[in-house]
KELO-328292 format. One record per residue (C-alpha): residue number from 1; x, y, z. Coordinates in pm, 1 decimal, padded with zeros to 6 digits. Layout:
KELO-328292
resi->NUM u->X v->Y w->Z
...
end
This chain:
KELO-328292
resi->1 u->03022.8 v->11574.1 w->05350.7
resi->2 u->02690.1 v->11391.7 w->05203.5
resi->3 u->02563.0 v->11364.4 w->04871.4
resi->4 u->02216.3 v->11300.8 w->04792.4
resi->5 u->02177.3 v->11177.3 w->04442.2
resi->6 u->01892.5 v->11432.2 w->04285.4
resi->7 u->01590.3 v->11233.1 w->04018.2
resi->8 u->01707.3 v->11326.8 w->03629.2
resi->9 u->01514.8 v->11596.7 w->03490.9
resi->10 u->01219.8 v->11467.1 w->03242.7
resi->11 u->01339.7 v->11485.3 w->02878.9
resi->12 u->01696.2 v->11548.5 w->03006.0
resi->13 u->02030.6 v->11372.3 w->02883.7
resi->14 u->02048.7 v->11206.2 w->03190.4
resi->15 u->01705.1 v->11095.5 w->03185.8
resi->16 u->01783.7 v->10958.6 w->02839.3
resi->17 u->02031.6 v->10742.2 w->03002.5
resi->18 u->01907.6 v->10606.7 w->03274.4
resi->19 u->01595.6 v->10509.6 w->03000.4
resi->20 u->01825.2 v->10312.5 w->02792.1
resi->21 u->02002.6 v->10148.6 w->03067.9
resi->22 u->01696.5 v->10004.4 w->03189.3
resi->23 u->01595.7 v->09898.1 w->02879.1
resi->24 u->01916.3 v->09709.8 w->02805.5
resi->25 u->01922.7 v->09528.3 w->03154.7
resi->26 u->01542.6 v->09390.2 w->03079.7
resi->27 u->01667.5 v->09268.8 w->02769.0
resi->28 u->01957.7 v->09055.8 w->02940.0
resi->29 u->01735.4 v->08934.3 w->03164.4
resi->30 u->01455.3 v->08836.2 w->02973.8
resi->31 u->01783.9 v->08654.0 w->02724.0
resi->32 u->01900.8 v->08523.1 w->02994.1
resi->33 u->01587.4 v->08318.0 w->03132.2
resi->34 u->01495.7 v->08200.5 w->02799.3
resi->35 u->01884.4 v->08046.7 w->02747.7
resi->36 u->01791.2 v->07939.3 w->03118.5
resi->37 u->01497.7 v->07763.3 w->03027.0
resi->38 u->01635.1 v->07594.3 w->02740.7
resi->39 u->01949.9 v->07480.3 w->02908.3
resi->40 u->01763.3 v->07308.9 w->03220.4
resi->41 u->01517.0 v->07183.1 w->02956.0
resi->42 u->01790.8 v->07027.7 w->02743.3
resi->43 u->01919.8 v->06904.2 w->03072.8
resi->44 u->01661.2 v->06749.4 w->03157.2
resi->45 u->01611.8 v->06555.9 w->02864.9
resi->46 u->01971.6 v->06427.3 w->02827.2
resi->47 u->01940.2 v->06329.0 w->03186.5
resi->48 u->01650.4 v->06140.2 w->03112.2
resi->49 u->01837.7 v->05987.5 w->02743.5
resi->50 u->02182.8 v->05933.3 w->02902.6
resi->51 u->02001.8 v->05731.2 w->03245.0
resi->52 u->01873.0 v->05480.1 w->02993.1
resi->53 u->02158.2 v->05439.3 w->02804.8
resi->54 u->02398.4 v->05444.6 w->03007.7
resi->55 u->02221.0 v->05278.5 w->03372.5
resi->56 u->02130.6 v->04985.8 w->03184.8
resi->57 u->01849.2 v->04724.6 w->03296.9
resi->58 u->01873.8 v->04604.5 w->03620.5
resi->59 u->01935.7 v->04199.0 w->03700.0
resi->60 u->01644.5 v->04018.7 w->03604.2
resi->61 u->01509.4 v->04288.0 w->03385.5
resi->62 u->01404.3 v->04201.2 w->03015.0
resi->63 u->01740.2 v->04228.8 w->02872.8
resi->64 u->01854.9 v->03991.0 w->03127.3
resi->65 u->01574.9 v->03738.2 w->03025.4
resi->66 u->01655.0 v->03785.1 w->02692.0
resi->67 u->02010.1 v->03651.5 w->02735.0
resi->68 u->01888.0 v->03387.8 w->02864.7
resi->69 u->01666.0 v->03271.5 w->02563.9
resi->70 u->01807.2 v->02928.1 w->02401.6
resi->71 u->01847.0 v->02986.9 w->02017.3
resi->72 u->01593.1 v->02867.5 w->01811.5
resi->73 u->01718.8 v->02543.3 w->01646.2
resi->74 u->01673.9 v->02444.8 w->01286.8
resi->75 u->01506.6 v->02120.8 w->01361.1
resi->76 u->01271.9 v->02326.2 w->01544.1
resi->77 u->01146.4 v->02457.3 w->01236.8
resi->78 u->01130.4 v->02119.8 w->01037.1
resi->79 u->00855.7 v->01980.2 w->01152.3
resi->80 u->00516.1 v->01852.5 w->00956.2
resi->81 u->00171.2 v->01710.5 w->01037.4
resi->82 u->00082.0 v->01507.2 w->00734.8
resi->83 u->-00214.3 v->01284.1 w->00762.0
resi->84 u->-00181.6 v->00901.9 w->00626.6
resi->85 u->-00427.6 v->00618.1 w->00497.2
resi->86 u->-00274.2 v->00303.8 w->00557.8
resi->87 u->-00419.9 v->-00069.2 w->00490.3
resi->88 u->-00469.4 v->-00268.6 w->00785.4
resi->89 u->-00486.3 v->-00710.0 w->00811.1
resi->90 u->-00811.4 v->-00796.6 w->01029.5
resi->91 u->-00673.4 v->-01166.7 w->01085.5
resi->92 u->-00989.0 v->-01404.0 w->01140.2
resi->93 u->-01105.9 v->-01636.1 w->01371.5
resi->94 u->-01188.5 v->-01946.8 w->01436.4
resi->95 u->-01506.6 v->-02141.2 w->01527.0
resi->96 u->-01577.9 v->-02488.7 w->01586.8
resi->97 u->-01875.8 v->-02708.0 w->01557.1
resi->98 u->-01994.9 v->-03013.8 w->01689.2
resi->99 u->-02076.9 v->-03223.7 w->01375.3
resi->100 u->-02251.7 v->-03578.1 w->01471.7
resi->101 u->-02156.1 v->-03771.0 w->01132.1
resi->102 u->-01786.3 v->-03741.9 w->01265.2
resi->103 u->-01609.7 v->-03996.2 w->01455.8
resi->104 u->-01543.5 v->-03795.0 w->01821.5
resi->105 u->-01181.9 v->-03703.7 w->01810.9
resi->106 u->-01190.9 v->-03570.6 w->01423.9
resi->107 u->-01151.1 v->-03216.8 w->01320.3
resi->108 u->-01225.0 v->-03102.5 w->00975.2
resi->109 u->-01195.0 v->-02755.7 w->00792.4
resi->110 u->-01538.9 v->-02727.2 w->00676.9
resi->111 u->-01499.2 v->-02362.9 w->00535.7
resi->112 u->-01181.1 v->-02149.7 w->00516.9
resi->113 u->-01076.0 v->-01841.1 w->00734.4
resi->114 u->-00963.5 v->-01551.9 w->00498.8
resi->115 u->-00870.8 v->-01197.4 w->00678.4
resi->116 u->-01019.2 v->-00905.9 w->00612.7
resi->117 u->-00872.4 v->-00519.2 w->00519.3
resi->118 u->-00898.2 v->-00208.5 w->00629.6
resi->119 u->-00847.8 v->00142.4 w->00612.4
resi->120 u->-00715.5 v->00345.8 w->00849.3
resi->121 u->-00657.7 v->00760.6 w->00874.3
resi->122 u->-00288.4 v->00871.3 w->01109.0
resi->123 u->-00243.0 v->01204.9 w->01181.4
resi->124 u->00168.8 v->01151.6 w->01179.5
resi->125 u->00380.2 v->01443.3 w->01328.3
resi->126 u->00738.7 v->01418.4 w->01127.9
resi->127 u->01054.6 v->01556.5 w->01252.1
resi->128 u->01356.3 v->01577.8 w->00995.7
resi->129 u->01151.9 v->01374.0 w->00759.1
resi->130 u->01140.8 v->01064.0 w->01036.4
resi->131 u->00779.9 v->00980.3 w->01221.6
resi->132 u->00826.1 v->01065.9 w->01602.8
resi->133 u->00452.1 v->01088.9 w->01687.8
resi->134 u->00081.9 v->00933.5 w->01536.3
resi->135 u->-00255.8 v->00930.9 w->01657.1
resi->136 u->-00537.8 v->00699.4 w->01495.8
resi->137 u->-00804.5 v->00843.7 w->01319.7
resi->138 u->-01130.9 v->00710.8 w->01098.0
resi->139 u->-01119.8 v->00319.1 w->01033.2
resi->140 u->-01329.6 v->00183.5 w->00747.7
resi->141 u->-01333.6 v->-00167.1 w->00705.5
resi->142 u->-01355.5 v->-00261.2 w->00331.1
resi->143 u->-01333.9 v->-00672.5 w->00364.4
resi->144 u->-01465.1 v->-00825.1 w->00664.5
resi->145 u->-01320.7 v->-01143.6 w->00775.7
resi->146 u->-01448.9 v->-01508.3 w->00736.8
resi->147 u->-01448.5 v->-01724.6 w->01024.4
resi->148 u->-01282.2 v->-02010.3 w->00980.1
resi->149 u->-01544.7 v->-02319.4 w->01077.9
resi->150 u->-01430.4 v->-02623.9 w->01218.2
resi->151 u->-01625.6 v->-02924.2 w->01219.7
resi->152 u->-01579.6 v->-03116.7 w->01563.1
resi->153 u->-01651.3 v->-03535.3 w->01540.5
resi->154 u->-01887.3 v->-03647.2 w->01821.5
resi->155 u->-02000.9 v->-03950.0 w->01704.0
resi->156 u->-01949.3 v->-04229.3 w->01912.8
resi->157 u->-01702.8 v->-04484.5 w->01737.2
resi->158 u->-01870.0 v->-04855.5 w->01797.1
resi->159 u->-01748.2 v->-05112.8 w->02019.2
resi->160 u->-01659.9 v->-05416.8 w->01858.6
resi->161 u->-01744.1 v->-05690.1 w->02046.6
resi->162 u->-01491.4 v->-05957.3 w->02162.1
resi->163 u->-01431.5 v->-06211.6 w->01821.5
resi->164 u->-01556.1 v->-06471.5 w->01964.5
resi->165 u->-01267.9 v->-06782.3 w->02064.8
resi->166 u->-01277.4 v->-07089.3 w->01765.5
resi->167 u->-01354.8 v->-07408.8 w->01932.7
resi->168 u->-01496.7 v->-07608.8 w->01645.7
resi->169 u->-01172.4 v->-07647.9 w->01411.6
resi->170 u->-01396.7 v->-07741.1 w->01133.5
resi->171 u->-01286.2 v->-07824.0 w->00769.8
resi->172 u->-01518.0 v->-07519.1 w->00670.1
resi->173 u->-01346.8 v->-07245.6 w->00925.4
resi->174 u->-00991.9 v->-07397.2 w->00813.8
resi->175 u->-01085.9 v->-07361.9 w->00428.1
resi->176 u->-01236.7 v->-07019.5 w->00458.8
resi->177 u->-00874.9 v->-06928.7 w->00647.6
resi->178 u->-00688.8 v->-07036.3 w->00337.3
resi->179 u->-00883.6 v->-06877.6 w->00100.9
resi->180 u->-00882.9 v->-06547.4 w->00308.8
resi->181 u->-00524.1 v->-06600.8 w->00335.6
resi->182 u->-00496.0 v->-06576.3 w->-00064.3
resi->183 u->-00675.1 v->-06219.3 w->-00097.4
resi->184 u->-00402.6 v->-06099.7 w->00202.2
resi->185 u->-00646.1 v->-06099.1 w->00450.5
resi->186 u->-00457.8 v->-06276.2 w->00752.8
resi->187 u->-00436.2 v->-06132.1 w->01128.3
resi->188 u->-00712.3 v->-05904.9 w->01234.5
resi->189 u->-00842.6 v->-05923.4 w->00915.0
resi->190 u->-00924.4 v->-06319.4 w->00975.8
resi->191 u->-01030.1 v->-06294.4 w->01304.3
resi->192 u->-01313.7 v->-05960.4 w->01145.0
resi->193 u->-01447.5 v->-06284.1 w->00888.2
resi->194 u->-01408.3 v->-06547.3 w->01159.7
resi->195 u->-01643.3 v->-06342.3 w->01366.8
resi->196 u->-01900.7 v->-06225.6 w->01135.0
resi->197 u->-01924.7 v->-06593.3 w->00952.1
resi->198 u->-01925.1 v->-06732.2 w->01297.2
resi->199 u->-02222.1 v->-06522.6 w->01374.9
resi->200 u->-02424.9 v->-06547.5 w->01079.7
resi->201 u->-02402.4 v->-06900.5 w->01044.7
resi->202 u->-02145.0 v->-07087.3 w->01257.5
resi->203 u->-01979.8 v->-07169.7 w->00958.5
resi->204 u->-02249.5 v->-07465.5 w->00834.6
resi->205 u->-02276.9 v->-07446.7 w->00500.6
resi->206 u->-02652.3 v->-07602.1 w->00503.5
resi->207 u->-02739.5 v->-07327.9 w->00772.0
resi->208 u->-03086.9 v->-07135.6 w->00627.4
resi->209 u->-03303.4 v->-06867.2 w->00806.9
resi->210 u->-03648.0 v->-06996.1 w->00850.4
resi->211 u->-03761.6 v->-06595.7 w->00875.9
resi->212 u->-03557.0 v->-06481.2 w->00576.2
resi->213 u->-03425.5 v->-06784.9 w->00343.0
resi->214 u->-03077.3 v->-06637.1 w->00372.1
resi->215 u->-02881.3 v->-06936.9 w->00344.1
resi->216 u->-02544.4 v->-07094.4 w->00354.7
resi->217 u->-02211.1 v->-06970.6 w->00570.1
resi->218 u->-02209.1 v->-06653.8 w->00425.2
resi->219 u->-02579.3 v->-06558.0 w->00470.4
resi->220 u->-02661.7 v->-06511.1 w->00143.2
resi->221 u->-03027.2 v->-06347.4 w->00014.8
resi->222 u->-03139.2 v->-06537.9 w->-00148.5
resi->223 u->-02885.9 v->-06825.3 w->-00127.6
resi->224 u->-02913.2 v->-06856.2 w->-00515.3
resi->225 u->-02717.2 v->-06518.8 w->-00576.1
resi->226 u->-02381.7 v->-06773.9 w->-00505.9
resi->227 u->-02500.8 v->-06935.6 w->-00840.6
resi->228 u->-02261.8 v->-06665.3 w->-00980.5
resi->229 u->-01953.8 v->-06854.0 w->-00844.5
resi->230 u->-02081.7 v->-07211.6 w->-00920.8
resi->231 u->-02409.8 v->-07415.0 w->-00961.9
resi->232 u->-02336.1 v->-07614.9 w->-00658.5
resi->233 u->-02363.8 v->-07400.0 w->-00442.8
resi->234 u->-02570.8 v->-07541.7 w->-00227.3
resi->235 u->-02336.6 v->-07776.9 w->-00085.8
resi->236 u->-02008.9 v->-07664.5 w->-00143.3
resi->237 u->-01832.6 v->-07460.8 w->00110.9
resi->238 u->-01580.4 v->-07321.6 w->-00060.7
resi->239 u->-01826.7 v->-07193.9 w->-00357.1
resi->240 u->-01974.6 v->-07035.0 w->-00013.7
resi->241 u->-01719.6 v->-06918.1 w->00085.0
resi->242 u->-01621.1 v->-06745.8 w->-00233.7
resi->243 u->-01909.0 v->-06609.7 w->-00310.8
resi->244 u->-01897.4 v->-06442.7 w->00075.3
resi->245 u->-01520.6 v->-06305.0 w->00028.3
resi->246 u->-01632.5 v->-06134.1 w->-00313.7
resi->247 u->-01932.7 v->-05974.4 w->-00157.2
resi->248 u->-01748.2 v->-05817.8 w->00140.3
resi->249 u->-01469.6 v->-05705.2 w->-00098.6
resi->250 u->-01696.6 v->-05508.3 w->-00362.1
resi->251 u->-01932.1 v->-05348.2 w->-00037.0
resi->252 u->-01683.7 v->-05323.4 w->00245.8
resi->253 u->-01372.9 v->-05317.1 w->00088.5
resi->254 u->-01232.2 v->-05561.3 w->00403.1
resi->255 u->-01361.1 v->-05844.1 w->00637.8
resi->256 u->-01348.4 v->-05578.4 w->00932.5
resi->257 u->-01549.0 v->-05343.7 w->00747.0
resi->258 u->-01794.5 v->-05591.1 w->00737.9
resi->259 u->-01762.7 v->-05646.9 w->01056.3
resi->260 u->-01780.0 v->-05293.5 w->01206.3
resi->261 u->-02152.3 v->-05272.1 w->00975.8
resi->262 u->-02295.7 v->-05589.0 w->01134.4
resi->263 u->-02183.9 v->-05457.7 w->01461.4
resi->264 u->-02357.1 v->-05155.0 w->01391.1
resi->265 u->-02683.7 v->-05248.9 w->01212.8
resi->266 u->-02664.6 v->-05648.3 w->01290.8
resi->267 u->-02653.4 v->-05714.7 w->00910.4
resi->268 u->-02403.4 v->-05663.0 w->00684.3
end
């Protein structure tokens, strides 16, 4: 036997029913997606939270790098960059110059070096307080230097000729030798008067310029200037030759003094 399940009658009980039922099934199912929804959405996001935290960076990601990182050191952070002025030496030079009143072979300070100063701006870099770096800056000289000048001899020191050799041992020569001898002037000294004496008048006593009137050994101008040592001086060698010895002392200071001038300028 079949049964064939008959539609509920509008407005019946069973109608009722079958109203309700339906009603309470949509609800579920509309409760149901929403807890649905929210579940795969809440899923979703702790996926997304919990693959971050607990995955981790891969190796050689930033948290990798940042391991690596050497700590930043104290010194690191004690550095300067100061700028200094410091006062510099600017040593001087020297020149030298020929100077023709010099005998060739002297050297004479003529005007003093002195160094100069200056300023100069470092930009220092300073590490722990100690310099470990500087570059030079502006440079203002405030002194400049003065050359120190040198004065170079170049004159040509004269050639004395050869003192001619004695061959006349004359009473004249010998006296003038002693009385040379008693002012200290022996050795070169002698042979300086020998020479000049021997030149100006060959050591005669009577000898006279005819172009001058210089007379006597010594030469002298007039020959009455050797009055001073003694009225007879005209004939006396040794008043002469007295007379001769002062003159060359108080002009020359020394026979070879002499000598060296009459070389020079042929008189003395």
């Amino acid at each position: 036997m079949s049964y064939r399940r008959r539609a509920a009658a509008p407005g019946g009980r069973r109608d009722h029913r079958e109203r309700a039922a339906t009603r309470t099934r949509t609800t579920r199912v509309f409760a149901g997606g929403i807890a649905l929804s929210a579940f795969a959405v809440g899923s979703f996001a702790s996926v997304g939270v919990n693959a971050f935290a607990q995955e981790g960076p891969a190796a050689g990601d930033s948290l990798a790098v940042a391991t690596e990182v050497e700590p930043v050191s104290a010194a690191a952070a004690d550095i300067q960059v100061v700028t200094r002025t410091e006062e510099e030496t600017i040593e001087h030079s020297s020149v030298e110059q020929d100077d023709a009143s010099e005998l060739e072979g002297t050297k004479k300070v003529v005007t003093e070096g002195e160094d100069g100063t200056a300023l100069v701006s470092y930009t220092v870099t300073l590490q722990d307080g100690e310099e470990v770096d500087r570059e030079g800056g502006i440079r203002v000289v405030v002194d400049e230097p003065v050359d120190e000048v040198i004065a170079v001899g170049t004159k040509k020191e004269p050639v004395l000729p050869a003192i001619p050799a004695t061959t006349n041992a004359g009473a004249n020569r010998a006296l003038g030798r002693e009385l040379a001898a008693q002012r200290g002037w022996t050795g070169e000294q002698w042979e300086c008067l020998n020479a000049l004496f021997t030149k100006e008048s060959n050591w005669r006593h009577n000898a006279q310029n005819p172009s001058s009137g210089a007379y006597g050994i010594p030469q002298s101008l007039p020959g009455s200037k050797m009055a001073s040592v003694a009225s007879d001086w005209r004939t006396n060698p040794a008043t002469q030759i007295t007379w001769g010895l002062n003159y060359i002392k108080s002009r020359y200071g020394t026979p070879c003094g002499a000598w060296s001038h009459s070389v020079a300028r042929g008189w003395y």
